[in-house]
C-alpha positions in Angstrom: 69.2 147.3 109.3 68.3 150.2 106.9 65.1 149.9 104.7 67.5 151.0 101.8 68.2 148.3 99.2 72.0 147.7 99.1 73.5 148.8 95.5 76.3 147.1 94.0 79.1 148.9 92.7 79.3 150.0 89.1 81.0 147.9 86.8 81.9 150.9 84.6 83.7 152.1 88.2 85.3 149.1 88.4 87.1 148.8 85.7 88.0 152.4 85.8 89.6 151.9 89.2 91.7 148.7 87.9 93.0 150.6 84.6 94.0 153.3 86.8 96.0 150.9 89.2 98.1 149.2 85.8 98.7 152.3 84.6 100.0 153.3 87.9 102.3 150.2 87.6 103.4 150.2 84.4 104.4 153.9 84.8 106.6 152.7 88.0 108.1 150.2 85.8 109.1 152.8 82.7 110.6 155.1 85.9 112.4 152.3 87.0 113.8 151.5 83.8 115.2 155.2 83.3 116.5 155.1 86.4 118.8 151.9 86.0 119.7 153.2 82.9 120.8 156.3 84.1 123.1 154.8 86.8 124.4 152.3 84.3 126.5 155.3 83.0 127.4 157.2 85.9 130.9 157.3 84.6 130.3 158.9 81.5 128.1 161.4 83.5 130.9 162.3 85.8 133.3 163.0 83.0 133.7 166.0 81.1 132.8 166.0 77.6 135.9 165.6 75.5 138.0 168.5 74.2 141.1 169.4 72.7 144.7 168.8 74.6 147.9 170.6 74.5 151.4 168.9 73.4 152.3 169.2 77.1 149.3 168.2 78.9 149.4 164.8 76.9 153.1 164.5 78.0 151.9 165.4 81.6 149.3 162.7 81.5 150.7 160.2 79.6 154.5 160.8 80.8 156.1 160.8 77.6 158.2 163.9 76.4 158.2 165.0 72.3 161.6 164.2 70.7 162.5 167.0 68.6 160.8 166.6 65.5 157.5 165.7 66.7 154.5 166.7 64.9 151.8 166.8 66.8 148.7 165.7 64.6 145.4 165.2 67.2 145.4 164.7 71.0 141.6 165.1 73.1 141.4 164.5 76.6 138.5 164.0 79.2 138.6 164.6 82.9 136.3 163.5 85.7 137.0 160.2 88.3 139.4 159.4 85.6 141.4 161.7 82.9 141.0 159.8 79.3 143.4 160.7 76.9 144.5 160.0 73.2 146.8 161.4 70.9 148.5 161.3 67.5 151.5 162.3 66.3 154.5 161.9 63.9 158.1 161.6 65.4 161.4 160.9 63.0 161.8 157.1 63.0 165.1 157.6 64.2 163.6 158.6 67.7 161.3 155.7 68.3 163.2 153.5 70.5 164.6 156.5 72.9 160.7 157.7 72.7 160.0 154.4 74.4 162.9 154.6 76.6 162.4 158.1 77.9 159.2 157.2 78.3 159.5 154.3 81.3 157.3 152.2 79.6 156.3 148.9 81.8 156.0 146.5 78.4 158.1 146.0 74.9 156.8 146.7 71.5 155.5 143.8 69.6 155.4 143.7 65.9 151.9 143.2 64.5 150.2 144.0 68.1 147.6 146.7 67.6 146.9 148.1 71.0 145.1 150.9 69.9 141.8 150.9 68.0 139.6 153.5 66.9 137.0 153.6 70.0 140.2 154.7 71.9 139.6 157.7 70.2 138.3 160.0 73.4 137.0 162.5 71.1 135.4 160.3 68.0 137.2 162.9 65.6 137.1 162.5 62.2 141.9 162.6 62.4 142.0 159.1 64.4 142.4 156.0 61.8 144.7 153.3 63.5 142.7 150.4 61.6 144.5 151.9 58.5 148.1 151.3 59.2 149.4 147.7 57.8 152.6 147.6 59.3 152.4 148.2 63.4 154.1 147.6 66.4 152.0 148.0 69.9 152.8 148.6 73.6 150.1 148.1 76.2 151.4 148.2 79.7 149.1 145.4 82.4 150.3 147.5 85.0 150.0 151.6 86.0 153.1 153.5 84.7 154.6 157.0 86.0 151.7 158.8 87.7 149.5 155.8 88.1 148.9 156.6 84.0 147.7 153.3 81.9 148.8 153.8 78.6 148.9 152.0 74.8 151.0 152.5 72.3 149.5 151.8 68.5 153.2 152.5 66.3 152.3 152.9 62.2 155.4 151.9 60.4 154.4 152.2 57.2 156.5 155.3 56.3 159.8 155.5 55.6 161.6 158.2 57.8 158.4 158.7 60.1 156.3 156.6 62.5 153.2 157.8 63.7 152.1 157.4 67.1 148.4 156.5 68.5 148.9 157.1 72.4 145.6 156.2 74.8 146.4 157.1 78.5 144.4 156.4 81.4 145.2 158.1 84.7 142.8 158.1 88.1 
């Protein structure tokens, strides 16, 4: 045995040595938190960020076709895993039930259904107000339509010659 008295550690070193090891966990925790958060919306991080849509890439996506007499009032899509769309428009009321017809729609419209709301606004424009309308009729189809495209239909009535049209379209 050595003539050297044994020393006992420092306390002050001690404590050191624990606060460094709970920060060192608590900082794996935060990380971990991120992380989760992050994968939480990997679909919004695969998407492109919205912008503005053409008459004929909405009737591409959503598989409609513009009678004549459309006008075409807001329409923003997204692409990524999925293409996100919505549109708004005004067509004669005249041409709503061959709209729906042409159209191949996989459900009826039913009076007072409001099948759009405003988070189905893909761009969160300022244009998009179907809460607004009092008098509606809505389409929303349970299962894929032409192209594998989900769509909803949110129909204002509330003017006399005109309807307008809140379209949300979902295609993978």
């Amino acid at each position: 045995m050595s003539d050297q008295p044994t020393r006992e550690p420092r306390r002050a070193s001690t404590y050191a040595l624990v606060l460094a090891g709970l920060s060192l966990v608590l900082s794996l925790i935060s990380c971990g938190v991120v992380a989760v958060a992050q994968l939480g919306d990997t679909d919004d991080a695969l998407q492109s960020p919205p912008r503005p849509a053409t008459a004929s890439e909405v009737e591409a996506v959503a598989h409609v076709t513009f009678p004549p007499g459309t006008v075409f009032l807001s329409a923003v899509s997204s692409n990524g895993l999925e293409t996100h769309l919505s549109a708004k428009f005004r067509i004669p009321r005249a041409a709503l039930d061959t709209f729906v017809a042409d159209g191949g729609f996989g459900a009826e419209l039913t009076p007072g259904l409001r099948a759009v709301t405003r988070e189905d606004d893909v761009g969160g424009g300022d244009t998009w107000h179907p809460e607004r309308a009092a008098r509606v009729s809505g389409l929303a189809e349970e299962a894929p339509g032409p192209g594998g495209a989900y769509r909803r239909l949110l129909v204002d009535l509330d003017a006399a010659d005109a309807v307008t049209i809140y379209l949300r379209a979902t295609r993978p």
